[in-house]
C-alpha positions as CSV (number, residue, x, y, z in Angstrom):
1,X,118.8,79.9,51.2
2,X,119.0,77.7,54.6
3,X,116.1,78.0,57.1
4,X,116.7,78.6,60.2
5,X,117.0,74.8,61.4
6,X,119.4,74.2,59.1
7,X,122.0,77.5,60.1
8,X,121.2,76.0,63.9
9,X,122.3,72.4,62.9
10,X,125.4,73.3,60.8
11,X,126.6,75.7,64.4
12,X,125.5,72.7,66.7
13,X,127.9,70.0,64.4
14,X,131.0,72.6,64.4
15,X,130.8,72.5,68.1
16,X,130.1,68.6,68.7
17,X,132.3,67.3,65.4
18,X,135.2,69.4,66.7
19,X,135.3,66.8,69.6
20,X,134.5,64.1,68.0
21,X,138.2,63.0,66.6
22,X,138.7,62.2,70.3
23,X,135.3,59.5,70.2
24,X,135.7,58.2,66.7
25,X,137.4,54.7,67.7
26,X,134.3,54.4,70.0
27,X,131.1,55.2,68.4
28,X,129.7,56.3,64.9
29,X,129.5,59.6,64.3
30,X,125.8,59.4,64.7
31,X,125.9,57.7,67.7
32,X,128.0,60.2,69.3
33,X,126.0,63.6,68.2
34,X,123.1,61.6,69.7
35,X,124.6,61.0,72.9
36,X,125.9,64.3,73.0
37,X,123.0,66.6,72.3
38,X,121.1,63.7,75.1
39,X,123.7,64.6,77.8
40,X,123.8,68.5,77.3
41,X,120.2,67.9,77.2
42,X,120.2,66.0,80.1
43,X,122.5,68.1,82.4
44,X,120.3,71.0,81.2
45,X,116.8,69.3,83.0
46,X,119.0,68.4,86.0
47,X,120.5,72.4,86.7
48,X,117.0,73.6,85.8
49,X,115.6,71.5,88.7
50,X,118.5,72.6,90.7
51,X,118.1,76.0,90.1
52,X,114.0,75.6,90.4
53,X,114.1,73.8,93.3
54,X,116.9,76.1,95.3
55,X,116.7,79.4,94.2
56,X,112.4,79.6,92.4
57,X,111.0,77.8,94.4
58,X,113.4,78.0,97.5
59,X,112.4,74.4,98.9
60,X,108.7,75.6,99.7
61,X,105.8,73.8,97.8
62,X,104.0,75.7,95.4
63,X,100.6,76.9,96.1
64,X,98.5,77.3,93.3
65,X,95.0,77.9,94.9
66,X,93.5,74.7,93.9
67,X,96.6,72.1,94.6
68,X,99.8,72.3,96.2
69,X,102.7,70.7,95.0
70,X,105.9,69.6,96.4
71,X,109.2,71.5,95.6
72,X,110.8,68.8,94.1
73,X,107.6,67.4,92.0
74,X,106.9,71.4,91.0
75,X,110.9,71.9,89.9
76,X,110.9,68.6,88.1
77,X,107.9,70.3,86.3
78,X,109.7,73.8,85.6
79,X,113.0,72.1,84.2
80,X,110.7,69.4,82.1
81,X,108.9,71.9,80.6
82,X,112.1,73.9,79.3
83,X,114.2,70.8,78.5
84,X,111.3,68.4,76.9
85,X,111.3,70.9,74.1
86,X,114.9,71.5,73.3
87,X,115.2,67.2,73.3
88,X,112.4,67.2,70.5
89,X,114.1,70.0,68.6
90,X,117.3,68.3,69.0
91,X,116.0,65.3,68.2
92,X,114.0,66.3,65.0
93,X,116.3,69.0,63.4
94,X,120.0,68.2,64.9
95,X,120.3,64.5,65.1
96,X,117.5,62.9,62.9
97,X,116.4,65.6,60.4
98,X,116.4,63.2,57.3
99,X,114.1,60.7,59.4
100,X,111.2,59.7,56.9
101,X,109.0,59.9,59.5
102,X,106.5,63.4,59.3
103,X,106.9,65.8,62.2
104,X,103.3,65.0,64.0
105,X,104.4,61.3,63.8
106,X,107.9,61.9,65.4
107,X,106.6,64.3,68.0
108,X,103.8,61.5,68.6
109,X,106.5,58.8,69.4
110,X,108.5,61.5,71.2
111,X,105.4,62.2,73.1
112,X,104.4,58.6,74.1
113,X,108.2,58.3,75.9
114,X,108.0,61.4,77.4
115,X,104.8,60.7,78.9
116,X,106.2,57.0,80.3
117,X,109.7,59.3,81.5
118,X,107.4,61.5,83.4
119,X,105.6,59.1,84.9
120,X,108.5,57.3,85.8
121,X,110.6,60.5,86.6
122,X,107.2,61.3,89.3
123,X,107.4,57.8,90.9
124,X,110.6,58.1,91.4
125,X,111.6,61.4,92.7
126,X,108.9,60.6,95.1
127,X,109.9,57.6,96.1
128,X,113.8,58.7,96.6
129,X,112.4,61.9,98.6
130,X,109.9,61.5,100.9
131,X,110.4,57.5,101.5
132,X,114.1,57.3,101.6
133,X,114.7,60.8,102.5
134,X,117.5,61.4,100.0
135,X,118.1,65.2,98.5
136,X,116.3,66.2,95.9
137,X,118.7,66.7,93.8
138,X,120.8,64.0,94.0
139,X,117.3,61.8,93.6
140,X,116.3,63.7,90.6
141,X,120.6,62.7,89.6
142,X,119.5,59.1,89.9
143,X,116.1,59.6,88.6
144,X,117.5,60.9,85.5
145,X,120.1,57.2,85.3
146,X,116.8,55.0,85.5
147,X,115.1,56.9,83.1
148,X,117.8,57.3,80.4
149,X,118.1,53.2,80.9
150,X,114.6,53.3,80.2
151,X,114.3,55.7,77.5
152,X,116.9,54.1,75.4
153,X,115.6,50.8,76.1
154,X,112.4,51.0,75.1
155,X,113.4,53.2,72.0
156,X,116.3,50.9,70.8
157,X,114.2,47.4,71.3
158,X,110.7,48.2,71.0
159,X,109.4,51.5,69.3
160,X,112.6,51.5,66.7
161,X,113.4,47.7,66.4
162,X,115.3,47.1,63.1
163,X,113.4,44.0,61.8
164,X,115.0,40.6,60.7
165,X,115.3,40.2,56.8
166,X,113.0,36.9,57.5
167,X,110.5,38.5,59.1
């Protein structure tokens, strides 16, 4: 009997392997269902702050007694708590499920980059908004290029380096 995961995989790949006849001369096949569940992902955390930043929190800061935090820091928080989950459960039970690494370690390494993204995703937002005076959402839009850059740097060339047979 499939679990749950599995049923939720096998729906996800009908859906992303029906396009993929139009990729195939491009990338692998697991090279595109990567990329794709990243960029659904993606545009997901990008009309979350949209939608958090316009309509939730209606461009006023939110007040929470003790702090006050800017619209666009609190809707980068509201759509990073919804879409930093979905990414590990894509990541974990979509695209790698037959990783050998155990869960905790995956979520561990997942963890350590998303803490760097959100650092990086805080700097920069803040720098885009309130020094260059650009819109929130089209800083969050760039934001989101230079931490994608990032992300798949570090992944591809440091935390999941294929080693040289000599080394």
């Amino acid at each position: 009997m499939k679990n749950i995961h599995e049923t939720i995989r096998e729906a996800i790949f009908k859906i992303i392997d029906f396009f993929y006849p139009l990729f195939k001369r491009i990338f692998p096949l697991q090279t595109f269902r990567y990329a794709v569940c990243g960029g659904v992902n993606t545009f997901l955390d990008i009309f979350l702050f949209f939608v958090s930043y316009n309509f939730i929190l209606q461009k006023k800061p939110l007040n929470l007694s003790f702090i006050t935090i800017s619209p666009h820091i609190a809707a980068f928080i509201i759509g990073s708590s919804i879409s930093l989950p979905i990414g590990f459960y894509l990541n974990r039970f979509v695209v790698f499920p037959k990783s050998g690494l155990k869960g905790h370690h995956q979520l561990q390494r997942y963890l350590l980059v998303v803490a760097m993204c959100i650092v990086l995703n805080y700097i920069f937002i803040k720098l885009f908004v309130e020094y260059f005076g650009w819109y929130p959402t089209i800083s969050k839009i760039a934001t989101t290029v230079i931490v994608v850059i990032f992300s798949y740097s570090i992944q591809t060339f440091y935390f999941f380096k294929v080693k040289d047979e000599l080394d």
